[in-house]
LUMTOR-771715 format. One line per 5 residues: number of its first residue (from 0); their letters; for each residue x, y, z of C-alpha. Coordinates in steps of 0.001 Angstrom, whole numbers. Each point is the difference from the previous one (the first is absolute). Layout:
N
NUM	a	X,Y,Z | ...
This chain:
368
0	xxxxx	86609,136648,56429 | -1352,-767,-3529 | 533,2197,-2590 | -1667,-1770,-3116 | -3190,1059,606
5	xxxxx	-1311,3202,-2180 | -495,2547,2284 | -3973,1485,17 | -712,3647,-437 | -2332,-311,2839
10	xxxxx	-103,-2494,2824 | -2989,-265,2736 | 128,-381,3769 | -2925,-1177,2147 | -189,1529,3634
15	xxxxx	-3421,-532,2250 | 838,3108,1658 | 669,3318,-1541 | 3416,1155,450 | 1060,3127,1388
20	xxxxx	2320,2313,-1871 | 442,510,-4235 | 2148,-2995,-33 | 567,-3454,1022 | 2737,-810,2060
25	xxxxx	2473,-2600,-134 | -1365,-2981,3154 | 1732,-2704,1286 | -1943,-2880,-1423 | -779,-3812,1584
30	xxxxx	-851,-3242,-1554 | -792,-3164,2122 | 2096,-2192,-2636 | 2873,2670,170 | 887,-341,-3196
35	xxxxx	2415,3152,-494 | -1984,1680,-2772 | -2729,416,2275 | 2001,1881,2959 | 1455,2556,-615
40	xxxxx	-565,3831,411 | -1554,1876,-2590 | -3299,1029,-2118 | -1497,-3098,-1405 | -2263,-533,-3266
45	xxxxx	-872,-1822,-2375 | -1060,233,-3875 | -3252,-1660,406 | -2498,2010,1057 | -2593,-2659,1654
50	xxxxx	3176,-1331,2039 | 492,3461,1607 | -3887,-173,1005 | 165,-3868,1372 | 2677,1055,1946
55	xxxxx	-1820,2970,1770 | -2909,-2175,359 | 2530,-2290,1768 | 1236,3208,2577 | -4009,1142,876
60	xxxxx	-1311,-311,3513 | -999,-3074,757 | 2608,-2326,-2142 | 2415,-2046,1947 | 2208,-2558,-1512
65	xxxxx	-216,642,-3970 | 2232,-1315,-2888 | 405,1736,-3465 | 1518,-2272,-3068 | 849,1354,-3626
70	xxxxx	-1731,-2147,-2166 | 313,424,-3736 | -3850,187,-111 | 82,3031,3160 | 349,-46,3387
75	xxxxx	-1180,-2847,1966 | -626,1913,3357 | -1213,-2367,3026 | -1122,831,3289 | 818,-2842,2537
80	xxxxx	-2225,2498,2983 | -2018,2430,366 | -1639,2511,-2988 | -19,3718,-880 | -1673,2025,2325
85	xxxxx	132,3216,-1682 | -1205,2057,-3034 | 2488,1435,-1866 | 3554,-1015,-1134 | 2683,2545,-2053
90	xxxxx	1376,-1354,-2843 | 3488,2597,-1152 | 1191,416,-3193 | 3541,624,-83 | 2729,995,-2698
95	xxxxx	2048,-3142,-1142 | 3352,2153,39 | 1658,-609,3114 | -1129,-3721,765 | 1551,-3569,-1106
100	xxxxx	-944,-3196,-306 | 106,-2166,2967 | 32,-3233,-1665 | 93,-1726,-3234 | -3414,179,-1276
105	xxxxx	-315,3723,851 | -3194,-354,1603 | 1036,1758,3139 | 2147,3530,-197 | 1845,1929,2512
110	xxxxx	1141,3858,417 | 2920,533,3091 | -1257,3858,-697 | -2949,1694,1099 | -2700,-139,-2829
115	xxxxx	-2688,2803,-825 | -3292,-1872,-1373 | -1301,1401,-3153 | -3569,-636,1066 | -1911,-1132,3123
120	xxxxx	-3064,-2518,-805 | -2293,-831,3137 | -1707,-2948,-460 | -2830,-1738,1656 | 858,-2937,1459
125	xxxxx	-3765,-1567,-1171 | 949,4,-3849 | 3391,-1817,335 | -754,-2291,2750 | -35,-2883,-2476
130	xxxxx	3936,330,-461 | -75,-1701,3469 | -885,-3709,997 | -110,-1851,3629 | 2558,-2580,116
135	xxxxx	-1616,-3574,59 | 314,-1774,3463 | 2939,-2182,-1974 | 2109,3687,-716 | -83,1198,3087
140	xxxxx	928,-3381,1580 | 2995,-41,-2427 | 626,3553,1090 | -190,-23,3240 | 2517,-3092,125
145	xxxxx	2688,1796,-1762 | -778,3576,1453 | -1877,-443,3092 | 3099,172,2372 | 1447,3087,-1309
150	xxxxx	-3337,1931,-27 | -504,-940,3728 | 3468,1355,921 | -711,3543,-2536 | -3261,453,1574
155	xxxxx	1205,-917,3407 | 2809,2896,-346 | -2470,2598,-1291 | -3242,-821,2358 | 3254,443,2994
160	xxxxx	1228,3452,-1748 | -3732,1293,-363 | -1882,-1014,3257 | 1881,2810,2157 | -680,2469,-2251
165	xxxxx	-3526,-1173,-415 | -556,-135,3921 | 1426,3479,392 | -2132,1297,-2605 | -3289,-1234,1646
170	xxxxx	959,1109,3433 | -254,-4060,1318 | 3918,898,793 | 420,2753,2406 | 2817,983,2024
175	xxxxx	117,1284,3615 | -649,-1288,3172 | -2260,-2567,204 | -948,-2990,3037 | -503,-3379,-2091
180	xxxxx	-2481,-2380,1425 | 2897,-2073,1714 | 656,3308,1932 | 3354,655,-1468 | 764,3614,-1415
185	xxxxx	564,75,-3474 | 924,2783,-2432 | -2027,-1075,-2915 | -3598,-1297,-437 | -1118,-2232,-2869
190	xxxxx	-4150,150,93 | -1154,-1104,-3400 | -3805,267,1390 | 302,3874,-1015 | 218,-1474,-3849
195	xxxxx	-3582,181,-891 | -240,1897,-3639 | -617,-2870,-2204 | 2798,624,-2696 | 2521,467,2893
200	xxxxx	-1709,-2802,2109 | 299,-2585,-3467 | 3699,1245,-442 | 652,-1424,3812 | -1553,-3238,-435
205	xxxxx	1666,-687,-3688 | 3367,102,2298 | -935,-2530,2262 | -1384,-2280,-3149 | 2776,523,-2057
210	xxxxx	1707,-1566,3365 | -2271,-2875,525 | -6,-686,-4153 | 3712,-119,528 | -275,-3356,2351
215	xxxxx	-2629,-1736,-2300 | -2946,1711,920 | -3061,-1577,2080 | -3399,-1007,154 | -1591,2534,3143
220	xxxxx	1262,3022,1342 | -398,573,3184 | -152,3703,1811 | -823,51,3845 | -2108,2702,1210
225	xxxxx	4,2806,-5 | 2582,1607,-2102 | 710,-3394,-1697 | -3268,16,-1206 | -389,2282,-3541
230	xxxxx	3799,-1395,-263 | -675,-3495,-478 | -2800,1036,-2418 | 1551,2519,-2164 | 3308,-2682,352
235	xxxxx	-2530,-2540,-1419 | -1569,1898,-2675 | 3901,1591,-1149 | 1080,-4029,-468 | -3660,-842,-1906
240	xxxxx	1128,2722,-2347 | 2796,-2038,-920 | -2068,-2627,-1586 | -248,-2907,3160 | -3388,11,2609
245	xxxxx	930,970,3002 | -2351,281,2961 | 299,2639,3759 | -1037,-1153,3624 | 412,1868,2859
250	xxxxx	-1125,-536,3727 | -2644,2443,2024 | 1260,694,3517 | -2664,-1274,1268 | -1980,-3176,-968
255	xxxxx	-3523,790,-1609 | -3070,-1642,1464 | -2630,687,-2626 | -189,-164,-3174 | 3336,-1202,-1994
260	xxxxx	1097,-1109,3485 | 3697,-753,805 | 3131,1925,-13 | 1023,149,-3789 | -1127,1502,-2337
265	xxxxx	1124,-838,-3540 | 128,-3176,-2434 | 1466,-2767,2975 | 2777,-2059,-1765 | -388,-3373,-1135
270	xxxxx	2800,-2827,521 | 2647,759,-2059 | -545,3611,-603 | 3503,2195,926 | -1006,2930,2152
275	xxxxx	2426,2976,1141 | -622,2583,2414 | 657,3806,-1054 | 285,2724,2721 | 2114,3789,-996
280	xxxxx	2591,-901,2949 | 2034,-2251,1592 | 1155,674,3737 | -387,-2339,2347 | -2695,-2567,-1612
285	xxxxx	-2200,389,3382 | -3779,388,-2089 | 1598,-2585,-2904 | 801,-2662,2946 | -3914,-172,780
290	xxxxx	-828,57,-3438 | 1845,-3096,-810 | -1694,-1830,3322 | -3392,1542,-1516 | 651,-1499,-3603
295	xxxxx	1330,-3507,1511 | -3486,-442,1196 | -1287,81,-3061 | 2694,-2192,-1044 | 2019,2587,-2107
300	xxxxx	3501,-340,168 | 1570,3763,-1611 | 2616,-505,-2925 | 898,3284,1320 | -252,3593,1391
305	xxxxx	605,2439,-2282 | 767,3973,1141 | 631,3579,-2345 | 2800,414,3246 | 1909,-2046,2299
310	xxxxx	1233,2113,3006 | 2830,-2050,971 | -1102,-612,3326 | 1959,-1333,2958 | -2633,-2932,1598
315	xxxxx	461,-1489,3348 | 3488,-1584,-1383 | 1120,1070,-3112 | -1548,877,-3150 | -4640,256,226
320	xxxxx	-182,-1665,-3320 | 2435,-2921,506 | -1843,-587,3199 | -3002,231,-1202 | 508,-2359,-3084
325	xxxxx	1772,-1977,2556 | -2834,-384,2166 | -3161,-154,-2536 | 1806,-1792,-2961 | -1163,2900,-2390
330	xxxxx	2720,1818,-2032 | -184,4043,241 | 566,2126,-3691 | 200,3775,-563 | 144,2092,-2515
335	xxxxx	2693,1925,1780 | 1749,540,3640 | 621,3000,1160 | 3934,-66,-400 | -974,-337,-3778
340	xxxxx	-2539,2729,417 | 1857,2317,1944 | 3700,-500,-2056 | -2162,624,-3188 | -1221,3603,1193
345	xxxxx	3122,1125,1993 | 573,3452,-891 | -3444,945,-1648 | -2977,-1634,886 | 1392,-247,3839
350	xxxxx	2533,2192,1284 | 3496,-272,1691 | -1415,429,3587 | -3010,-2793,-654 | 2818,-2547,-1272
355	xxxxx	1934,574,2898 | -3211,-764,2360 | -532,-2562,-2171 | 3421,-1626,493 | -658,775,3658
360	xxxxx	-3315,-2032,188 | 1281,-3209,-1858 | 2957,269,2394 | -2487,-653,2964 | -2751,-2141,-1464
365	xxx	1338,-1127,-3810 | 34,-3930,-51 | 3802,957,-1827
């Protein structure tokens, strides 16, 4: 720690949510650089008010990737995706007492204690929205490079911690008895069709996105009917939020003979355009085998399939996905399997007896 910097009477802390409770609590903090300054637990501020704001700015809805600097001018706060999607922002005045500097230039303070704010501003995100810049296409090509690994691994960990929950939440995970398609008895159901309240319904397809952004993105998404159908569209419109054009197709069951004939519907890929296939499950890949014959005709060949859940199937040998990416050439991606799903809600979310019909099921037909 530094301790030549004069310590402020009052220091400011920017938070796009208003916390709960008289006082903030020490957090464990992250920092993509890691720099050790930047990661450890406690109350962070900082003596410059319009920093505190750019960095709430940085937390609202909507924001992905973001970078703050201290500049001797004020902060230089960059968004490299994304933009605020809310209203307000709190900006919390605290008493300099307990906190010390975190670095030489005593820009940036820290308090290991709990800190009671001597005032509570709430600010509208409208009249300090010029704090806040896009990154030019150079930035967040520079950012990316050095970052873009470790960002797909964080959000990879938290999209495979939060799906359960989400799924349970929604009721698209149920447990019981239940006769799957493939007539094999299953304790569990995953039926994301039942998503269909917009906010929830967005939240679903931003997992499967965030999944697909993960492997370099793609041109077309593809949903097959029915139930793939609002997913490949709300998949589509989650990715065009993050700045690239991304177009949906999706197949009728039967071919039209009027009108718009044929069996697509949807902007029909050029040469060259990458093109991945979303559907909520994986079991056995029967529907996604004819939809990869379908899209050959058209001469489409799928960079990949991409599922919110991967059942873990037994096939007619061994595992459904490596036989299926075995037979069709196409590469199969979830956002989680269910021994992720189910290890992550043992002993809340899903009980001691499910887990143990669980364990019973992927005895019998788990590809492992």
């Amino acid at each position: 720690m530094a301790d030549n910097a004069k310590k402020p009477k009052y220091l400011y802390h920017g938070s796009a949510r208003e916390i709960k409770g008289d006082k903030l609590v020490p957090r464990e903090a992250a920092d993509l650089s890691e720099r050790p300054e930047n990661t450890q637990t406690g109350v962070y501020a900082t003596d410059v008010k319009e920093t505190a704001i750019a960095m709430a700015l940085l937390k609202c809805e909507g924001v992905g990737s973001s970078q703050l600097h201290f500049n001797k001018n004020g902060p230089s706060a960059v968004i490299i995706d994304g933009w605020p999607q809310q209203e307000s922002i709190y900006l919390y005045i605290l008493p300099g007492k307990t906190f010390q500097p975190t670095n030489k230039g005593g820009r940036q303070w820290i308090s290991f204690e709990a800190v009671k704010p001597v005032k509570v501003e709430k600010l509208a995100v409208k009249d300090y929205i010029k704090l806040v810049r896009i990154a030019t296409e150079e930035e967040k090509e520079e950012f990316y490079k050095r970052f873009g690994d470790k960002i797909m691994e964080m959000k990879g960990k938290q999209m495979k911690k939060s799906i359960g929950k989400f799924l349970v939440k929604t009721g698209a995970l149920r447990f019981g008895d239940f006769t799957l398609k493939s007539g094999r008895k299953s304790p569990y159901f995953v039926n994301t069709g039942i998503i269909c309240e917009g906010k929830e319904f967005l939240e679903l397809c931003e997992f499967i996105a965030s999944k697909i952004e993960g492997m370099g993105g793609c041109d077309v998404v593809y949903g097959p009917a029915y139930k793939g159908i609002p997913l490949a569209v709300g998949v589509a419109i989650a990715l065009s939020k993050k700045g690239k054009k991304v177009y949906w197709l999706f197949n009728r069951k039967e071919e039209k003979a009027h009108g718009d004939k044929g069996v697509f519907v949807g902007h029909v890929p050029a040469a060259g355009e990458s093109v991945v296939l979303v559907d909520d499950v994986f079991t056995t890949g029967g529907t996604k085998y004819e939809n990869v014959e379908l899209l050959k005709g058209i001469g489409v060949k799928l960079k990949a399939v991409v599922v919110a859940v991967d059942r873990e199937e037994k096939g007619e040998k061994g595992s459904a996905v490596k036989e299926f990416s075995g037979k069709t050439g196409v590469p199969v991606k979830s956002v989680a399997t269910t021994s992720e799903i189910f290890e992550e809600l043992k002993g809340k979310e899903v009980s001691e007896e499910v887990y143990r019909k669980f364990l019973a099921y992927r005895r019998e037909y788990g590809s492992a």
